[in-house]
C-alpha positions as CSV (number, residue, x, y, z in Angstrom):
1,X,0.0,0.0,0.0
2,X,2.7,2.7,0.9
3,X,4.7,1.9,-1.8
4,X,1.9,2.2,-4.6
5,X,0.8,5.6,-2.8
6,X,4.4,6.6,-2.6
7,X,5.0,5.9,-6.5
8,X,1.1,7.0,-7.6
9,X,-0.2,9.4,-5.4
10,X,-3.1,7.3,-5.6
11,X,-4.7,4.3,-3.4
12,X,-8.2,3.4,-3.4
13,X,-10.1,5.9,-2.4
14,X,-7.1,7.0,0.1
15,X,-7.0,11.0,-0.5
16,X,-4.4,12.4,-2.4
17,X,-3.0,15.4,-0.1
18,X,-3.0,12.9,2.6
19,X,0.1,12.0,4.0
20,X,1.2,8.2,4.8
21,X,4.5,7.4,7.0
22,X,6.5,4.7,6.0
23,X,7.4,1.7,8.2
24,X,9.4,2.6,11.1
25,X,8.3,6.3,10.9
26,X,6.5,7.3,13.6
27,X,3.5,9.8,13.9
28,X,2.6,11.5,16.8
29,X,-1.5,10.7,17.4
30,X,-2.3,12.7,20.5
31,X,1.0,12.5,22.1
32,X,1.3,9.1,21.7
33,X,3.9,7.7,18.6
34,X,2.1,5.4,16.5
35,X,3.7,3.6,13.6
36,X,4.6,-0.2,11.9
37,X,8.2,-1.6,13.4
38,X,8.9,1.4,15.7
39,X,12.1,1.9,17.7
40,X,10.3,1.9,20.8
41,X,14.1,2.8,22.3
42,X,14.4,6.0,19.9
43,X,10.9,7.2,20.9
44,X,11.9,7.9,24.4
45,X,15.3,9.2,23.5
46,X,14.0,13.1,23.4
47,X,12.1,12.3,26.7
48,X,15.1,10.9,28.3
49,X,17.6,14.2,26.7
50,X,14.7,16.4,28.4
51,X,14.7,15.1,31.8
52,X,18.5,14.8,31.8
53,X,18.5,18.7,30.9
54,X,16.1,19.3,33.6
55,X,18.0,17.9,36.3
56,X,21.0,19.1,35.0
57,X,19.5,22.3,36.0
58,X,18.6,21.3,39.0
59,X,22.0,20.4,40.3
60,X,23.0,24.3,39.9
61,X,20.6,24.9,42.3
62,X,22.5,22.3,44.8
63,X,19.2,20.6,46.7
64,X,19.7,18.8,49.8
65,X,19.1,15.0,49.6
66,X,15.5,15.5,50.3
67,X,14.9,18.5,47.5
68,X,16.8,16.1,45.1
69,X,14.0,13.4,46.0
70,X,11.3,16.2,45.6
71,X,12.8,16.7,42.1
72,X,12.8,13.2,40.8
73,X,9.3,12.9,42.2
74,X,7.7,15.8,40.9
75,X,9.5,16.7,37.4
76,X,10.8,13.5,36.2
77,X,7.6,11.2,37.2
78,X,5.6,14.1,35.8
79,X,7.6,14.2,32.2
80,X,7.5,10.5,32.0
81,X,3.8,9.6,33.1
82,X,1.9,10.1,30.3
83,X,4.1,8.7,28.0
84,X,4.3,6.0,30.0
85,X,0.9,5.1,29.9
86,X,-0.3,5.6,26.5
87,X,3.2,3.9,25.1
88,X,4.9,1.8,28.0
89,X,8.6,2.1,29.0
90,X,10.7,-0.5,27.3
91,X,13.2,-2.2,29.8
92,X,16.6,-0.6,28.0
93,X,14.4,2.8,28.7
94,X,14.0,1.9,32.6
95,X,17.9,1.4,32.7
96,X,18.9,4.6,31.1
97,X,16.7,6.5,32.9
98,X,17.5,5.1,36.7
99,X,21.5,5.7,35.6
100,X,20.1,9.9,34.9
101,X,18.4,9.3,38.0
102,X,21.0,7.8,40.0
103,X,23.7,10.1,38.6
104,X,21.4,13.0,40.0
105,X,20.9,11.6,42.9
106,X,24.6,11.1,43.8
107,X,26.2,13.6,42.1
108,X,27.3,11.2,39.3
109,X,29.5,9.3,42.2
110,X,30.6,6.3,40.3
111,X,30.0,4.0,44.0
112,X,26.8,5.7,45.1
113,X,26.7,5.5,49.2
114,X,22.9,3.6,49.3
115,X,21.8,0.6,47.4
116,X,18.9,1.2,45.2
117,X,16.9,-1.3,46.5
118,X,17.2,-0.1,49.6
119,X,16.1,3.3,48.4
120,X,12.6,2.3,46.8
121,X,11.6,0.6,50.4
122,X,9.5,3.2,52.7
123,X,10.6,5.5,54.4
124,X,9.4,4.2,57.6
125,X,11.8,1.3,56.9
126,X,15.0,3.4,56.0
127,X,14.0,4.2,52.5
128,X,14.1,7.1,50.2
């Protein structure tokens, strides 16, 4: 179909003006990225440049522990969400963006001082 569109400008009763992406292009449908064989990876990859950025900022502002927690909490759940739930987060995605996390948290400390796991338990039992 896309090729004979591409090469005709005509199939069916498919408009003429309209435009058609190509496998593996996506298209942005009310903020979600729609396509055939999309790089779910490469759909995040502004998302993921964005929050980096943002906490890059951040860090010039030097937050205490707790404002750094604050700041995950509130920008970086809140840039992610809805993408989240109208595309899902591919694992590779979850990796890269705990390491942004992780560096932010610990001012890119190559050893951070806390386990993770031991961070996502409640506070109430020496969590973050």
């Amino acid at each position: 179909m896309y090729d004979t569109y591409r090469a005709t400008g005509a199939w069916g009763n498919y408009p003429r003006t309209a435009r058609m992406a190509a496998d593996g292009e996506p298209v942005r449908i009310l903020g979600a990225w729609m396509g055939n064989r999309l790089d779910e990876c490469e759909i995040w990859s502004p998302k993921i440049e964005a929050i980096r950025s943002m906490l890059e900022k951040w860090t010039r502002s030097r937050p205490t522990l707790e404002g750094k927690r604050h700041v995950v909490q509130m920008f970086v759940g809140g840039m992610s969400q809805f993408l989240t739930t109208v595309q899902r987060m591919p694992n590779p995605v979850i990796t890269r963006l705990t390491a942004v996390i992780r560096g932010y948290l610990w001012n890119e400390r190559h050893t951070p001082p806390v386990r993770m796991e031991q961070m996502y338990l409640p506070v109430n039992q020496g969590g973050f």
